[in-house]
Backbone as numpy.savetxt, mean C-alpha at the origin, in Angstrom:
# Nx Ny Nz CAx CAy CAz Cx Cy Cz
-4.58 -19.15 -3.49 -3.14 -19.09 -3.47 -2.61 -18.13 -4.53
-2.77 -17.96 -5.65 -2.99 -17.15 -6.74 -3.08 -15.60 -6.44
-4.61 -15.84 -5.94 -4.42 -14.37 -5.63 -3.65 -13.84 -4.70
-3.66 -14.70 -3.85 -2.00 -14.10 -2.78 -0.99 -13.72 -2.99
-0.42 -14.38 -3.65 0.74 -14.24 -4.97 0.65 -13.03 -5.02
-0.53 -12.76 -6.29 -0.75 -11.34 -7.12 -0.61 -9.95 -5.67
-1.30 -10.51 -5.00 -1.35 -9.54 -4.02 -0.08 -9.22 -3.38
0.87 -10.12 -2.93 2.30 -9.80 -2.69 3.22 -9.11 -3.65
3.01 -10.02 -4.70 3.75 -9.18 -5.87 3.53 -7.79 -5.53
2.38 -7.04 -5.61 1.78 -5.54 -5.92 2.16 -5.05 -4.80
2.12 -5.44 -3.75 2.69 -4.92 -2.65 3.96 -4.54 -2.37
4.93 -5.42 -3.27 6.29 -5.49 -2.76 6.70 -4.46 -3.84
5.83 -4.82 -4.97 6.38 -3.59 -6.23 5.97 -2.06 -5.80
4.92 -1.95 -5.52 4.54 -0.64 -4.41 5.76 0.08 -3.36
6.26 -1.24 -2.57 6.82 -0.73 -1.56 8.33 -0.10 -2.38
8.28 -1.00 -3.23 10.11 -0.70 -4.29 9.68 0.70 -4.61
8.48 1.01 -5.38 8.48 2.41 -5.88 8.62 3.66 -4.68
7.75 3.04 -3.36 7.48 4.15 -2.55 9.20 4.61 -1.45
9.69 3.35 -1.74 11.33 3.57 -1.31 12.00 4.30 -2.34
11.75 4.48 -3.07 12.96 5.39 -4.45 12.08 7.07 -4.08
11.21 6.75 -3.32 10.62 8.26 -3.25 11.39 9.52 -2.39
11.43 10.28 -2.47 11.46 11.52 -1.19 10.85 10.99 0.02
11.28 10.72 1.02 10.00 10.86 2.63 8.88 11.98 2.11
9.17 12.93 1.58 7.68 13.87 2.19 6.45 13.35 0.57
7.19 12.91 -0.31 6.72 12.34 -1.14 6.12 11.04 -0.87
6.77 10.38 -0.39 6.64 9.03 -0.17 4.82 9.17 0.74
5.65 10.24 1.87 3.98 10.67 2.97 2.99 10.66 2.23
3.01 12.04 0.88 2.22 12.17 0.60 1.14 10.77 -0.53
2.50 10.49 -0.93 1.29 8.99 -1.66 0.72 8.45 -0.90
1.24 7.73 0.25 0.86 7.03 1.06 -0.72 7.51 1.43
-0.91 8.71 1.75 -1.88 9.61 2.42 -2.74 9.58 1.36
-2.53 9.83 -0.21 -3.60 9.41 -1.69 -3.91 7.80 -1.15
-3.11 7.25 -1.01 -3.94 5.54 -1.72 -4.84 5.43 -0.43
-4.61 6.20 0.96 -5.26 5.86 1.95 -6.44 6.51 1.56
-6.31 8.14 1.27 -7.83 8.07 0.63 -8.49 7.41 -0.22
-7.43 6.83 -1.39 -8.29 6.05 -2.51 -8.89 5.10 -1.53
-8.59 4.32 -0.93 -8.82 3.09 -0.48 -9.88 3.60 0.76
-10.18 4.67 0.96 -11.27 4.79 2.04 -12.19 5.48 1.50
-12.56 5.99 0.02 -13.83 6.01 -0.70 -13.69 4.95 -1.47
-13.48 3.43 -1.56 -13.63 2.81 -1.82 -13.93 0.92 -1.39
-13.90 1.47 0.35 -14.29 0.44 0.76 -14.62 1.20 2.36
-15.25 0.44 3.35 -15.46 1.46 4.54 -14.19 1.93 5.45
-13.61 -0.01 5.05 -12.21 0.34 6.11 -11.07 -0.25 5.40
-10.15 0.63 5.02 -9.24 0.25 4.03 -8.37 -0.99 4.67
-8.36 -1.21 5.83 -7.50 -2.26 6.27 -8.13 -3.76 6.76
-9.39 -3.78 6.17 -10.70 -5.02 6.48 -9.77 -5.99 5.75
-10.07 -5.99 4.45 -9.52 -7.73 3.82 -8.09 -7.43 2.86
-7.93 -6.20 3.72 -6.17 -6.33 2.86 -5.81 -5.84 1.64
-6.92 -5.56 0.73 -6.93 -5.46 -0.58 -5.82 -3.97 -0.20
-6.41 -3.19 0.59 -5.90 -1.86 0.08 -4.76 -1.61 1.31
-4.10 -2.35 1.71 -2.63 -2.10 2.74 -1.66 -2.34 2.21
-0.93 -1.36 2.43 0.52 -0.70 2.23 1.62 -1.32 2.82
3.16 -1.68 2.12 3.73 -2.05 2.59 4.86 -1.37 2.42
5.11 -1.20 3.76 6.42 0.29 3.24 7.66 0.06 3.47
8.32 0.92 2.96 9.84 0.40 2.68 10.35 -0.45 4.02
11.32 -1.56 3.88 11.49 -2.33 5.19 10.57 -3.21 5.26
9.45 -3.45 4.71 8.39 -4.36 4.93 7.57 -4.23 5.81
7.57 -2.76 6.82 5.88 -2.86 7.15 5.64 -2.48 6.91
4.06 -3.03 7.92 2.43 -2.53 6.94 2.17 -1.66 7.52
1.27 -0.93 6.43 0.80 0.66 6.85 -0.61 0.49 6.50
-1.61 0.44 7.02 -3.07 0.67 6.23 -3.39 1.70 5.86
């Protein structure tokens, strides 16, 4: 439960930063964490750790 929490929190604080962005800015982070998150696990959208939640509240893997 805890870590769920933590995990929403980071998500929602993510999505606050990636909304104050530019769109082509915003693209381009989005497009970094997807690489971070795909040399760092096989499939960035398996157990959630590394999905995106973008402005409006959806998810983006």
């Amino acid at each position: 439960m805890l870590v769920e929490r933590v995990i929403g929190h980071r998500r929602q604080a993510i999505a606050d930063v990636l909304a104050a962005m530019p769109p082509s800015e915003r693209a381009a982070a989005a497009q970094a964490f997807g690489a971070f998150a795909r040399a760092a696990i096989a499939d960035p959208g398996d157990d959630g750790r590394f999905t995106l939640l973008q402005p409006g509240g959806r998810l983006r893997s």
